[in-house]
C-alpha positions as CSV (number, residue, x, y, z in Angstrom):
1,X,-6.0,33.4,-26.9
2,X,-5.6,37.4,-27.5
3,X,-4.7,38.0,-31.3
4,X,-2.3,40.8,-32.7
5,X,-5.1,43.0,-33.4
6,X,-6.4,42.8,-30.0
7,X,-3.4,43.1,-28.5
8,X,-3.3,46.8,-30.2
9,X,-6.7,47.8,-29.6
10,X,-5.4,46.9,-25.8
11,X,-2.4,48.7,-25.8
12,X,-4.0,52.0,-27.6
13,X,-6.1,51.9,-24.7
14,X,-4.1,51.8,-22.1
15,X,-2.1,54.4,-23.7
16,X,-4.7,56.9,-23.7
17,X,-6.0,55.9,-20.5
18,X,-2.6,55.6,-18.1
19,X,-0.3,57.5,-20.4
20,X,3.2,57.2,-22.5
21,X,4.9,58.5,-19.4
22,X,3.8,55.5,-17.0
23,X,2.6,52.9,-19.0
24,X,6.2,51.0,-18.9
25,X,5.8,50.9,-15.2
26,X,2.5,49.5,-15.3
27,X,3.6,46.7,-17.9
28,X,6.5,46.3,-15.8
29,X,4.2,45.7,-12.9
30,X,2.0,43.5,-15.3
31,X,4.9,41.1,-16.8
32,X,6.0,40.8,-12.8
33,X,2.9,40.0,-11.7
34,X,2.2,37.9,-14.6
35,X,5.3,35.8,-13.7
36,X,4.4,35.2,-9.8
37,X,1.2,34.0,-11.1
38,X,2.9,31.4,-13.7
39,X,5.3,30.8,-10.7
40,X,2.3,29.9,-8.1
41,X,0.6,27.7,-10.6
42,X,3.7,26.0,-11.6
43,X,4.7,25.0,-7.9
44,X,0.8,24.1,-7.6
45,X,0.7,21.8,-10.4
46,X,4.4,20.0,-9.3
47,X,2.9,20.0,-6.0
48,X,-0.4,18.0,-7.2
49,X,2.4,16.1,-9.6
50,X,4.1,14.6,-6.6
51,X,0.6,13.3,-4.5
52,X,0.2,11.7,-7.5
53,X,2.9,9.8,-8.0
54,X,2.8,9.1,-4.6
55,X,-0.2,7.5,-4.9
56,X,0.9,5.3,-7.5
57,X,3.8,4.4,-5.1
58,X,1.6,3.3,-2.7
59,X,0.0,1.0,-4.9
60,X,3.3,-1.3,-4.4
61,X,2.5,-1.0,-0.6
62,X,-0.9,-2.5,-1.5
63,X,0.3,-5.1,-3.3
64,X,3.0,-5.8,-0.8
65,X,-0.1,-5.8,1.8
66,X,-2.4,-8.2,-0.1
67,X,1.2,-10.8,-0.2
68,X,1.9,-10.4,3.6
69,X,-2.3,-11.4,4.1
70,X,-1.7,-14.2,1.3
71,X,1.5,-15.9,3.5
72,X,-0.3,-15.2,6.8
73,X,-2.6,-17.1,5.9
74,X,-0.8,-20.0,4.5
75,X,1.4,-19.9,7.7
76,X,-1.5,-19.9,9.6
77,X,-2.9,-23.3,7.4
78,X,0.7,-25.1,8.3
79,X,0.3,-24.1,11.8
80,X,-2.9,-25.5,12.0
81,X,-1.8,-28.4,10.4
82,X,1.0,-29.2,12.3
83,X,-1.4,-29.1,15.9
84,X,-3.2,-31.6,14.4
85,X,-0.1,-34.2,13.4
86,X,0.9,-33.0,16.8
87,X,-1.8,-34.0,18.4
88,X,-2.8,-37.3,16.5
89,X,1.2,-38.3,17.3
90,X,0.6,-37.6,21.1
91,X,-3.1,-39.1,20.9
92,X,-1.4,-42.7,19.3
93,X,1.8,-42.6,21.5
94,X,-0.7,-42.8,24.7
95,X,-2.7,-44.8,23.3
96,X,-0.7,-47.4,21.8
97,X,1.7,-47.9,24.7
98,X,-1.2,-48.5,26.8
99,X,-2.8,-50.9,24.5
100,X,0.5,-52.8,24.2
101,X,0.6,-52.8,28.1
102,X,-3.1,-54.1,28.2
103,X,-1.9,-57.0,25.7
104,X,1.2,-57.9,27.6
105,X,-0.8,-58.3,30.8
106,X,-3.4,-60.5,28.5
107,X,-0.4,-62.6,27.5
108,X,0.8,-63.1,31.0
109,X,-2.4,-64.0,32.5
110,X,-3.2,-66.4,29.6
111,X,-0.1,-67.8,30.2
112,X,0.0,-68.3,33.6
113,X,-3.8,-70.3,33.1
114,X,-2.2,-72.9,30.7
115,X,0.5,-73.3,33.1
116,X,-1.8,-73.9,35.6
């Protein structure tokens, strides 16, 4: 940072060099541009501000990501599972019917040999 003493050596010389009649404008002109400046940089940082925190928002999204692959996958487990109840039901409902049949035609026949 400028110090009070350098701050007077500054504005003896731009006294001498620009003038007592127009050195107001030119610290007008100074201060304004000085302001747009602080203006610009102060939009800048808000506007580096805001990606930020919208970066940390989208940490949420991640997490919210990593849940949704967490119950696909367990949906896709149950559904997996259920195919294969499914399937061993179906299996032992054509089977067993069949192997009752084959039983009841055993019975019949063995029957109908005593009988004889």
């Amino acid at each position: 940072m400028i110090d009070t003493a350098e701050l007077i050596v500054i504005f003896i010389v731009a006294l001498v060099v620009v003038g007592p009649k127009k050195l107001p404008e030119i610290a007008k002109m100074i201060g304004k541009g000085l302001g747009s400046l602080k203006k610009i940089l102060d939009e800048a940082k808000e506007g580096v501000q805001s990606e930020l925190n919208e970066i940390k928002d989208t940490s949420g999204i991640k997490e919210a990501l990593n849940g949704g692959a967490e119950l696909k996958k367990s949906l896709q487990d149950m559904t997996e599972q259920v195919k294969t109840d499914f399937k061993k039901t179906v299996d032992t409902s054509v089977t067993e019917p069949t192997k009752n049949a084959f039983e009841s035609l055993e019975q019949k026949e063995n029957s109908e040999k005593t009988s004889q």
